[in-house]
GULUM-244119 format. One record per residue (C-alpha): x, y, z; residue in three letters. Coordinates in pm, whole numbers, padded with zeros to 5 digits, always signed. Last residue first. Example, Ala and Ser with C-alpha at 12.3 -4.5 7.8 and 13.67 -1.06 7.14 Angstrom:
GULUM-244119
+01367-00106+00714SER/+01230-00450+00780ALA/
***
This chain:
GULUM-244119
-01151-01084+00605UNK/-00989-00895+00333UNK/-01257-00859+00163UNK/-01449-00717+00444UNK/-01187-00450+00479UNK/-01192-00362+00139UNK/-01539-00261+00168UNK/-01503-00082+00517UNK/-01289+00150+00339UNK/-01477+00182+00084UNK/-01727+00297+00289UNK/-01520+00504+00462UNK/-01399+00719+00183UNK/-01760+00718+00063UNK/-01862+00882+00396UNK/-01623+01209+00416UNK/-01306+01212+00593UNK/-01243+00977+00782UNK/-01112+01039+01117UNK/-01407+00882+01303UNK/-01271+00769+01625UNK/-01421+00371+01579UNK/-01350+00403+01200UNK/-00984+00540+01250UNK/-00959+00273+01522UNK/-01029-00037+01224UNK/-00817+00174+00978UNK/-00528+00185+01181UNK/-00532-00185+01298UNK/-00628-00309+00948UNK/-00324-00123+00843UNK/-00136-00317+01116UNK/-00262-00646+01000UNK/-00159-00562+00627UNK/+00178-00474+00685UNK/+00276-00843+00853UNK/+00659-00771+00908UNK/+00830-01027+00875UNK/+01179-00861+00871UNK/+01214-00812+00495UNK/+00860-00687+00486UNK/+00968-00407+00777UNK/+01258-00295+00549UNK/+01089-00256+00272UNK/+00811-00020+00419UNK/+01107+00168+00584UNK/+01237+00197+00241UNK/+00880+00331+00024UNK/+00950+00688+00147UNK/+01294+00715+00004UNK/+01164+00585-00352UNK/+01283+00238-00494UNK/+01438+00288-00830UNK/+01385-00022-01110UNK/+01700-00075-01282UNK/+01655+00013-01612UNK/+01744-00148-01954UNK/+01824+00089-02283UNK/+01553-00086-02551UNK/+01751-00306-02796UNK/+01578-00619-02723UNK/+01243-00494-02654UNK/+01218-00335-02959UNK/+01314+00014-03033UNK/+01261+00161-03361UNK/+01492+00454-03466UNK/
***
């Protein structure tokens, strides 16, 4: 049988345990992206990464977001 998008069995989209607290926080206000900056911005200045490229790109994204 042919399914088009009309007759295709509808899904609720699941959220996964680990993605709730995440959920929660953006319902309160939570800025996530200035606390990642925070954590990647000390794991640069402790150096935690774990080989050069990751840090690099890193840093890349970083200065986009700036």
């Amino acid at each position: 049988m042919n399914e088009t998008p009309s007759t295709r069995p509808r899904h609720k989209p699941t959220r996964s345990a680990s993605s709730q607290p995440y959920l929660a926080l953006l319902q309160r206000g939570v800025d996530l992206r200035r606390t990642k900056i925070r954590r990647l911005r000390a794991a640069l200045r402790e150096q935690r990464y774990e080989n050069e490229l990751k840090m690099w790109i890193a840093v890349e994204r970083l200065l986009r977001e700036l």
